[in-house]
LUMMI-378614 format. One record per residue: x, y, z of N, C-alpha, C in turn. Coordinates in steps of 0.2 Angstrom, whole numbers, padded with zeros to 4 digits, always signed. Layout:
N
XYZXYZXYZ;...
***
This chain:
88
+0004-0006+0000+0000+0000+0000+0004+0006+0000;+0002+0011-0004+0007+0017-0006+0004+0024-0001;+0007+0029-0001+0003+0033+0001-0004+0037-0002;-0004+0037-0008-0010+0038-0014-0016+0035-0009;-0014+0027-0009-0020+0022-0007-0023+0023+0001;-0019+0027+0006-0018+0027+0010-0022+0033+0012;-0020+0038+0008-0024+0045+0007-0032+0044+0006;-0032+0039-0003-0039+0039-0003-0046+0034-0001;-0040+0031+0005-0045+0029+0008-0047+0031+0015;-0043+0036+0016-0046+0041+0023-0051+0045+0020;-0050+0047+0016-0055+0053+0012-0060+0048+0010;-0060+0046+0008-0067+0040+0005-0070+0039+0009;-0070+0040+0016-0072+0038+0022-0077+0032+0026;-0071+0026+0022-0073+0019+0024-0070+0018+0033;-0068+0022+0033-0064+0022+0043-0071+0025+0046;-0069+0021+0054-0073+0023+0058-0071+0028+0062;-0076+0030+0067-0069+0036+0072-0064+0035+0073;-0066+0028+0079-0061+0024+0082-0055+0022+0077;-0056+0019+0071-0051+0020+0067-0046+0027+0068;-0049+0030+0065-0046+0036+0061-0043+0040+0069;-0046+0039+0074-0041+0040+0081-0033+0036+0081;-0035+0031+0080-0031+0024+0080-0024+0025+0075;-0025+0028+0068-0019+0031+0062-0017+0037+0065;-0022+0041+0069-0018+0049+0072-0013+0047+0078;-0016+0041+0082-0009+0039+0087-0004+0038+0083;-0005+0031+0080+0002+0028+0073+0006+0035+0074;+0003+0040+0070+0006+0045+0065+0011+0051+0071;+0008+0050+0077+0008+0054+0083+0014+0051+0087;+0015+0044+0087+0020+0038+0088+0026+0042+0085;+0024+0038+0076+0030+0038+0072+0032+0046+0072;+0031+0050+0072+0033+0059+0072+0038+0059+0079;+0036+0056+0084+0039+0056+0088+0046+0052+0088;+0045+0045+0086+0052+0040+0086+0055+0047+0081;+0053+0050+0076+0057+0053+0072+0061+0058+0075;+0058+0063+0078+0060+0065+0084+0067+0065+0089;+0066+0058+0089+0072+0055+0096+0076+0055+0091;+0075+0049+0086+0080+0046+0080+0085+0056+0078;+0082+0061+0077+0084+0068+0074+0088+0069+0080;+0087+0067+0086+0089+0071+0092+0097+0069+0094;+0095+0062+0092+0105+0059+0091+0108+0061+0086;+0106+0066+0081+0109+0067+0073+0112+0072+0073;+0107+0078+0077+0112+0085+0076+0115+0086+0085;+0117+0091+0085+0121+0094+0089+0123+0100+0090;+0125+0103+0097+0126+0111+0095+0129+0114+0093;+0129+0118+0087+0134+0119+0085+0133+0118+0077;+0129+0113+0075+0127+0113+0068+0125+0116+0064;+0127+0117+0058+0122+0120+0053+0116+0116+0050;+0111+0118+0050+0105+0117+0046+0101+0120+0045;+0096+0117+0040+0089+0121+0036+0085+0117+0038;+0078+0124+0038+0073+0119+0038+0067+0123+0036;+0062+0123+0033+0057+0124+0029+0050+0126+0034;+0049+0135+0036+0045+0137+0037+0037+0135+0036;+0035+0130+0038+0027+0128+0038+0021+0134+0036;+0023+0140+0041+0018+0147+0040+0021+0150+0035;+0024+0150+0030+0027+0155+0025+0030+0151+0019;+0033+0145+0022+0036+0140+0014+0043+0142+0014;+0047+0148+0018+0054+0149+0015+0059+0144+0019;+0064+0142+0016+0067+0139+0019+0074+0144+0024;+0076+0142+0028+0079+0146+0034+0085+0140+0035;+0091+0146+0035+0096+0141+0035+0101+0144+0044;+0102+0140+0049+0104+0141+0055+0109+0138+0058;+0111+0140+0062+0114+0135+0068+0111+0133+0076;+0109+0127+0077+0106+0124+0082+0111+0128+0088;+0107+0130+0093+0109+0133+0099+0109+0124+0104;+0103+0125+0104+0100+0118+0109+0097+0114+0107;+0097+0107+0108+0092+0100+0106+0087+0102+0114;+0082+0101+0114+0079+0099+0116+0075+0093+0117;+0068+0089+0119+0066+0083+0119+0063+0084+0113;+0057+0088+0107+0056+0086+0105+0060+0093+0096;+0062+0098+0100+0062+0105+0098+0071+0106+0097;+0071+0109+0092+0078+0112+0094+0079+0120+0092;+0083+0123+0096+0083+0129+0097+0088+0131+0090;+0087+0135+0086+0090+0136+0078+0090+0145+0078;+0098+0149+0077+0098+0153+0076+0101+0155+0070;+0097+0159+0065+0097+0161+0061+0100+0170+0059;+0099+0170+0054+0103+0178+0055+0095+0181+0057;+0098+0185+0064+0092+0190+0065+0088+0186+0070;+0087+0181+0071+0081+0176+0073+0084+0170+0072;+0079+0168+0081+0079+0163+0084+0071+0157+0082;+0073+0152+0080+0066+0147+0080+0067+0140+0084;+0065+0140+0085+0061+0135+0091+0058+0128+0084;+0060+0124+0081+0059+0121+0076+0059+0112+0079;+0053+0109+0077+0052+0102+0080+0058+0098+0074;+0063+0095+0078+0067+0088+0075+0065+0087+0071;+0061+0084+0068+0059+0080+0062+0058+0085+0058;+0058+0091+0057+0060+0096+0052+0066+0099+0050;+0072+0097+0053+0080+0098+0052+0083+0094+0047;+0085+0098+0042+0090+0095+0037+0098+0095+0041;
***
């Protein structure tokens, strides 16, 4: 099963609530294992980007702090508070 298939059958709405509660924990799970897994990867001190959610622009920085789920990313001019699983 591909993500296409997976898309159009949430949308098609064959799931029950309790389902569709059920893919939001999964999704809530795996975002977080991503998380830890990103949390071993950088450190302070690195360079990285990462892609503004509110605006689309990408910002390129140096990690201040890791945090549990967040890392602190100084930017020219500004500070972002940026969730791990968005760090290049």
């Amino acid at each position: 099963m591909n993500i296409k298939d997976i898309n159009s059958a949430i949308i098609s709405g064959v799931f029950t609530n309790d389902d569709l509660n059920s893919i939001a924990n999964a999704i809530k799970f795996a975002r977080g294992q991503l998380a830890r897994q990103n949390a071993r990867t950088f450190w302070a001190g690195d360079t990285v980007k990462f892609t503004s959610a509110r605006n689309g622009v990408t910002y390129t920085g140096t990690v201040e702090k890791i945090k549990l789920k967040y890392a602190l990313v100084r930017t020219a001019g500004s500070r972002f508070n940026v969730p791990l699983s968005m760090l290049e």
